[in-house]
MARVO-145583 format. One record per residue: x, y, z of N, C-alpha, C in turn. Coordinates in steps of 0.02 Angstrom, whole numbers, plus 50000, padded with zeros to 5 digits. Each point is the difference from the previous one (the first is absolute). Last residue first. Layout:
<pts>
XYZXYZXYZ;...
</pts>
This chain:
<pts>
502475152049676500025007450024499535002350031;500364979649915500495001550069499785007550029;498894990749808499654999350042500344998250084;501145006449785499405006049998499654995850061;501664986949935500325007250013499215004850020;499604979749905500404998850057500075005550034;499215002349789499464998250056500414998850061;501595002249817499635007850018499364997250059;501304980449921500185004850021499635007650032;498484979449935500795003449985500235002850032;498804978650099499745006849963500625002249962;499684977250099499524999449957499895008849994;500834996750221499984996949958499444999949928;500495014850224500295001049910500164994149949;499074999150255499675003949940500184998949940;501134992450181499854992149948499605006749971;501345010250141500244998349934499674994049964;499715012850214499505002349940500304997849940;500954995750215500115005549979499585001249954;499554984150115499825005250038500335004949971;500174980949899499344999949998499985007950025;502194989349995499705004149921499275001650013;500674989450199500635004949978499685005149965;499144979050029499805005950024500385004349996;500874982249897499284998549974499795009750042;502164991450086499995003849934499275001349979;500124987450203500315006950005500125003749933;499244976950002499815004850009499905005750014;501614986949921499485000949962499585003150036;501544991750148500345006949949499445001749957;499394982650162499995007950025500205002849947;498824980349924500635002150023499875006950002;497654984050009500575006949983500504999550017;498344984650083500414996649961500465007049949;498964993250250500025005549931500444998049976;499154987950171500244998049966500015005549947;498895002450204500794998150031500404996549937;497755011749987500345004250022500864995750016;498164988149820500325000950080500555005250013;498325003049778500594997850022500075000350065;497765001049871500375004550043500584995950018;497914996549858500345004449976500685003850035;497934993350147500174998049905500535004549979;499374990450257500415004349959499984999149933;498794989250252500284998749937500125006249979;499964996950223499664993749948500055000449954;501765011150197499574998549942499734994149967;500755013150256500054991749956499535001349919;501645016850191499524996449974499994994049967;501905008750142499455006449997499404998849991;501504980650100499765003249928499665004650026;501164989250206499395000049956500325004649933;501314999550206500304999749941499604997049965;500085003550222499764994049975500144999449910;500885019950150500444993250004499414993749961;499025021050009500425000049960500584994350003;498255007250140499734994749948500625000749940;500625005550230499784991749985499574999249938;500535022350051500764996050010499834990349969;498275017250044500335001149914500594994649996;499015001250232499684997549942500315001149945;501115011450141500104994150011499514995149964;499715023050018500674999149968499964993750000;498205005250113499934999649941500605001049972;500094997150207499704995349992499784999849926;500925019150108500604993249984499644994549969;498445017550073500535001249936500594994549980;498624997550205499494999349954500555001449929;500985001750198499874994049987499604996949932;500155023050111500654998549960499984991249991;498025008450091500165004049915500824997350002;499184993450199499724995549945500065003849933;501305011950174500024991749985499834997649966;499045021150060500675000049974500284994549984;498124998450151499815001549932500685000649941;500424995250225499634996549960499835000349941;500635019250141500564997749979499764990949960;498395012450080500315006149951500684994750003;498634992550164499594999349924500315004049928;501005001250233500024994049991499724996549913;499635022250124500824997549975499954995649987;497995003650077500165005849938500874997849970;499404988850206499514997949937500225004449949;500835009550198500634994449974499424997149953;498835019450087500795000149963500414992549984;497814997750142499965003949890500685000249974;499994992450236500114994149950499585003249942;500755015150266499584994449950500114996049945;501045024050063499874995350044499584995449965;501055021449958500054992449938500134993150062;499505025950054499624998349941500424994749975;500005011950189499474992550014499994999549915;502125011650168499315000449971499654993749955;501955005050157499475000850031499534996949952;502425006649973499625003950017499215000550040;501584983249909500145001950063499665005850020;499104987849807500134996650074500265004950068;500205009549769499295001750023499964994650051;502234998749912499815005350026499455001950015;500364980149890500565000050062499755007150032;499194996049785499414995650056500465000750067;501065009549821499415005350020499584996650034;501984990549924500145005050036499415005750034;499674981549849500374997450044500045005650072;499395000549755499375000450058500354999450063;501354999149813499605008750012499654999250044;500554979149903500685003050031499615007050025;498524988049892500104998850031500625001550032;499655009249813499585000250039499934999250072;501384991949812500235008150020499625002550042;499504979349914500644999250067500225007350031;498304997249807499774999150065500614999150045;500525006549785499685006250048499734997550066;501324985149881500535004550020499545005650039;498934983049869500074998250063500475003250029;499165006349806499374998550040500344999250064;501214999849802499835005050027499625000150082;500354979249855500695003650048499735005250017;498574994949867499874995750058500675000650057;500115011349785499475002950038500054995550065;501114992849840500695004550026499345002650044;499224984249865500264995850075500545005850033;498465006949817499704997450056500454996550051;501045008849808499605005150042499684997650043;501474992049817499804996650052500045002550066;499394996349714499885005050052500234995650066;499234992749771500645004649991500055005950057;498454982550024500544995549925500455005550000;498205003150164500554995749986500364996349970;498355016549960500495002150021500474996850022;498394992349856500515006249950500515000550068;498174985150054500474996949966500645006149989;498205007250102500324997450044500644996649963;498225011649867500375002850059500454997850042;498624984949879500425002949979500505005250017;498184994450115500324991349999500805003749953;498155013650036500415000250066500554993949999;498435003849815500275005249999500705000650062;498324982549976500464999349957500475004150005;498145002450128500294995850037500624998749946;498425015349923500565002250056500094995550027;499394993549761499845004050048500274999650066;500234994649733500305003550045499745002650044;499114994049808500284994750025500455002050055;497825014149876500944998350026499984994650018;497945000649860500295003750053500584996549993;498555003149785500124997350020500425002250069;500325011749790499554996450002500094995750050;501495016549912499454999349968499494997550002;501435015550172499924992149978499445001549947;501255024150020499534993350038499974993649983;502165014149938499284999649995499464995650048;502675016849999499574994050025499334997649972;501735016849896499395000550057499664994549989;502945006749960499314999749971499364998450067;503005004349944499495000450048499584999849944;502214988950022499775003849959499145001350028;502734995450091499514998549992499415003549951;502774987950010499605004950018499275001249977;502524987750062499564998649982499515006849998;502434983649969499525006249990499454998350015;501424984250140500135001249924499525007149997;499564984150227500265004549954500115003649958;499134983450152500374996849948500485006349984;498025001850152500684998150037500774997849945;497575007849930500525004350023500374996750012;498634984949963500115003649925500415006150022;499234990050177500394994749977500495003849929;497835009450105500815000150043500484995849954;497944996849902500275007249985500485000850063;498984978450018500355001849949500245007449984;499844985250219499745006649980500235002549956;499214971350122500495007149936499655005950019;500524977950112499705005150034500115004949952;501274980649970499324997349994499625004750020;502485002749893499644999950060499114999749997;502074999549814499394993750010499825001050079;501405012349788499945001750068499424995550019;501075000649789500464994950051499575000950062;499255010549815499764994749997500314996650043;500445022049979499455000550040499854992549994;501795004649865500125001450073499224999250044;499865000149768500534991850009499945000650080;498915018249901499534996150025500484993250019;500985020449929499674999550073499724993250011;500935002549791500514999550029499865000350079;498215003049833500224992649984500585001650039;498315019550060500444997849928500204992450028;497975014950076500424996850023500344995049957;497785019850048500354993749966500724998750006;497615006750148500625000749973500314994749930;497925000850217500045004249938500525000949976;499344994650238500474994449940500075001649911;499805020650190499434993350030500604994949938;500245027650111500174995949960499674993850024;500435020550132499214997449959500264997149927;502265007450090499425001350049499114998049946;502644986250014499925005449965499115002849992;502274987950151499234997049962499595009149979;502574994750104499625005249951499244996549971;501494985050202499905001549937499545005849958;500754996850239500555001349959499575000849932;498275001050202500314994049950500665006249970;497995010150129500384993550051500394995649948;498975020149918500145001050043500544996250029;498294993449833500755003249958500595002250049;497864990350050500434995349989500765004349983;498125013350061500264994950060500634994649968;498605014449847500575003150045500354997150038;498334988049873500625001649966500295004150027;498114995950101500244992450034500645001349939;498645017650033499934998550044500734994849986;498595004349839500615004050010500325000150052;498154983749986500605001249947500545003549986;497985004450149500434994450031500654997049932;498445017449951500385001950057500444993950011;498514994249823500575006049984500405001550069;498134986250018500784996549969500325004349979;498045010450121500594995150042500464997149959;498645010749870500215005950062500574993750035;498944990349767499705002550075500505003850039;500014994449723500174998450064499635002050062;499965006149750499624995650028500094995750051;501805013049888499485000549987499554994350020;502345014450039499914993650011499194998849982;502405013749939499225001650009499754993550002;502285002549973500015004550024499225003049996;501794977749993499515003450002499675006150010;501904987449884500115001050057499125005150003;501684978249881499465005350004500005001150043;502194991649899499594999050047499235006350011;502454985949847499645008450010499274997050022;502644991149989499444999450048499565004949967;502195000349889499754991550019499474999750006;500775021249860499734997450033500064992950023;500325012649802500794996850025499975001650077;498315006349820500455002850017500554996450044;498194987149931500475002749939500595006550033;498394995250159500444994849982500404999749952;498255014250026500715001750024500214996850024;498284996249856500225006549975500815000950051;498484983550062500284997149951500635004849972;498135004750143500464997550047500634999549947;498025012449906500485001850036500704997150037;498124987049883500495004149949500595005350051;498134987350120500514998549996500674998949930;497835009250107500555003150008500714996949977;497684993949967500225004349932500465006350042;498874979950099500534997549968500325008449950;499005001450262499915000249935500584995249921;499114998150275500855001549961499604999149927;498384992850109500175007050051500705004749981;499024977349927499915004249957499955005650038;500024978150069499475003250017499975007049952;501654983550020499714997649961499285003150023;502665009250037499654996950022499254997249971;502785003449933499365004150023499584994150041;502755003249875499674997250060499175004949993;502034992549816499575006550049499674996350026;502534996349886499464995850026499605004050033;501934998349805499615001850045499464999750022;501134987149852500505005250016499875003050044;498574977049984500055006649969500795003050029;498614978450055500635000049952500025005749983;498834990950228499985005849966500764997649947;499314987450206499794997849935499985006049960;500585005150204500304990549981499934999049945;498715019250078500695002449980500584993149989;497654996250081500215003349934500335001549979;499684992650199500284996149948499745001349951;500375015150173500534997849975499814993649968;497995011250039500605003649961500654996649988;498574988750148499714999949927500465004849938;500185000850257500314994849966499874996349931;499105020450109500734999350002500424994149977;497534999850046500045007549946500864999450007;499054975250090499915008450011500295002849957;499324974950012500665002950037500205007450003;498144978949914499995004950018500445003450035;499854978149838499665003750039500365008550021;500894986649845499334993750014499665002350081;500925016049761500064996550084499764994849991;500525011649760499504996750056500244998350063;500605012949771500474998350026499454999350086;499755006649713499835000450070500494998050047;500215013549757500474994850048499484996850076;499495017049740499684998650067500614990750036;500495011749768500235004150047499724999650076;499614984049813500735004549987500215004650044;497964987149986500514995850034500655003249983;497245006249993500665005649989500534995050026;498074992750004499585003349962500695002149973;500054985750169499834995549958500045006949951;500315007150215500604996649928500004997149963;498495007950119500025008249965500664995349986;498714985950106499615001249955500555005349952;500794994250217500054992749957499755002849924;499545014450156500675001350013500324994449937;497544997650099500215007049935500665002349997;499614983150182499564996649917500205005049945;500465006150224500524994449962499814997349931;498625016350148500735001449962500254999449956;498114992050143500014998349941500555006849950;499414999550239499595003349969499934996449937;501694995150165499514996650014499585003049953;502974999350006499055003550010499514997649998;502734997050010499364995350046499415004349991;501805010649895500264999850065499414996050047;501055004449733499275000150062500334995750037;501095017349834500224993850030499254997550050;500805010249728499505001950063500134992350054;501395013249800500214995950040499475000650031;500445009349772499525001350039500024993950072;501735009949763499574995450048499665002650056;501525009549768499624999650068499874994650031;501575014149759499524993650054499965001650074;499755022749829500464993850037499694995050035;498755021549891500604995049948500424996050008;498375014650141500755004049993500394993749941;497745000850027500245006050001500614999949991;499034981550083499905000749942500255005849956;499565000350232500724993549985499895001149914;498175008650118500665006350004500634995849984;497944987649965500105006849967500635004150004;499694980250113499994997549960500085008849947;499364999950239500604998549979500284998549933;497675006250038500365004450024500845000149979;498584982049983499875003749975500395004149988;500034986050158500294997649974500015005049932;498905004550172500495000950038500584997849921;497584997350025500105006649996500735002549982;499224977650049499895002349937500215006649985;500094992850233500474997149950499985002649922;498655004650206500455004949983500334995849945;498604988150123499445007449956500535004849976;500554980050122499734998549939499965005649978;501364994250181499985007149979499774999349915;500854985350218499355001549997499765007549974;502504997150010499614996550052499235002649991;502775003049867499074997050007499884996150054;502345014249890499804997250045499084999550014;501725008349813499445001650019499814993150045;502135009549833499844996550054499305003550051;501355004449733499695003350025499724993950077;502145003449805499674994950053499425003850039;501695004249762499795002650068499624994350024;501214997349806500295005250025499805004250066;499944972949925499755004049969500245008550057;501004974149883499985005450054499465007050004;499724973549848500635005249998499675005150080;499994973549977499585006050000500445006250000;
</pts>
């Protein structure tokens, strides 16, 4: 199968009513630009009948629709990276299958990738048909991270990006079972920069994302590249000792003086429940370092695929690196264009 010049990766979970739309959409603005494509849709165990129209849109289109099937259900993060397993493109865009990431941004992403771009990453800058709370608590939860982590995660940014064939080798080694792909996509490096557009409403159909997910994730991002909670839980216990050292001198002196105020068993309960509490949170945080710890020693598969048309085993690419480093090379410089033109068209459509 020859290579095709982009990889568009659309992670699926119970997102009948959007598909047609979605494929549409994609199919037009891919079409546009005169380079091979593919359409990688990964379902991620849907129940709606997905899977059936995922199967259907490759029966219709087997040149550019790739499904790539769970045998069940393993979440919005781990569907991307196996898309990106299975992605043969030069570059690889990441969206999402609700059609909130418009496809007809993604001439822009492309635009400055050609510029000699790795990473170019959407960045939101109008969020439409959201509620008050996921906006607050969203911006909310991209200051915080950006705050407490070394790594530059780069602010109201979501998986929206595209991501050249030399990132994605590196992002493919990284196999921690707790993903935070856009951290990850910083932590790598290389150029990168972002291109802003306005969010659209879902096309159809509710979030998959609700605040028990939202907090699940939250939690993943910060301890994957953060280790703020166990320097906090240290915190915690330097102020209560700092505390308790301070009291010392002031329960010694209101005794001798006489006075009645830390007579009785509120004050030592109150201490007692305040320094407890401090405990089970620093117990509670270790306790989730230490989970990641053990699911990552069982050394499980990210996922399990049922089936793949059309899709070479991520662990048997059969591409030599050099070929393919040349193949994209010429792609991203715009040199497969000038095939089949003259001269002067060449020249005149550099210009």
């Amino acid at each position: 199968m020859s290579r095709p010049t982009f990889s568009i990766v659309v992670p699926v979970y119970n997102e009948r009513e959007s598909l047609p739309e979605l494929y549409r959409r994609v199919r037009a603005v891919m079409e546009s630009l005169g380079e091979p494509w593919e359409l990688v849709l990964v379902d991620d165990g849907s129940t709606d009948g997905s899977t059936d129209l995922i199967r259907e849109l490759h029966r219709q289109d087997p040149e550019h629709v790739r499904p790539v099937i769970f045998a069940r259900n393993f979440g919005h993060q781990i569907a991307v990276t196996a898309g990106m397993d299975y992605a043969r493109g030069c570059a690889v865009i990441i969206m999402d299958a609700d059609l909130q990431d418009p496809p007809e941004v993604i001439p822009d992403l492309i635009a400055r990738w050609r510029e000699g771009y790795d990473v170019v990453y959407a960045v939101r800058v109008q969020r439409e048909g959201e509620s008050w709370f996921k906006k607050a608590t969203a911006a909310l939860f991209y200051r915080l991270i950006y705050r407490i982590t070394d790594v530059p995660i780069p602010l109201d940014t979501g998986d929206f990006r595209l991501i050249d064939r030399k990132v994605l080798a590196v992002l493919r080694r990284m196999r921690e079972r707790h993903r935070f792909i856009r951290g990850m996509a910083a932590w790598v490096g290389f150029r990168q920069i972002g291109v802003p557009y306005r969010r659209a409403p879902r096309y159809a159909g509710e979030t998959k994302y609700p605040l028990r997910k939202m907090l699940k994730f939250a939690l993943d991002a910060i301890t994957s590249f953060s280790y703020f909670p166990l320097q906090l839980a240290t915190y915690l216990g330097f102020v209560s000792a700092g505390l308790s050292i301070l009291a010392i001198p002031l329960v010694a002196v209101a005794r001798l003086t006489g006075s009645q105020a830390f007579y009785g068993q509120a004050t030592t309960l109150i201490a007692v429940l305040f320094l407890g509490g401090v405990q089970l949170i620093s117990l509670g945080i270790l306790g989730e370092y230490v989970g990641r710890i053990y699911d990552e020693v069982k050394g499980r598969p990210l996922y399990v695929v049922a089936e793949a048309a059309n899709s070479p085993s991520p662990e048997s690419d059969s591409y030599a690196m050099i070929e393919e480093h040349d193949v994209c090379h010429r792609r991203r410089s715009g040199a497969s264009k000038s095939h089949g033109k003259t001269p002067e068209e060449v020249s005149h459509a550099t210009e």
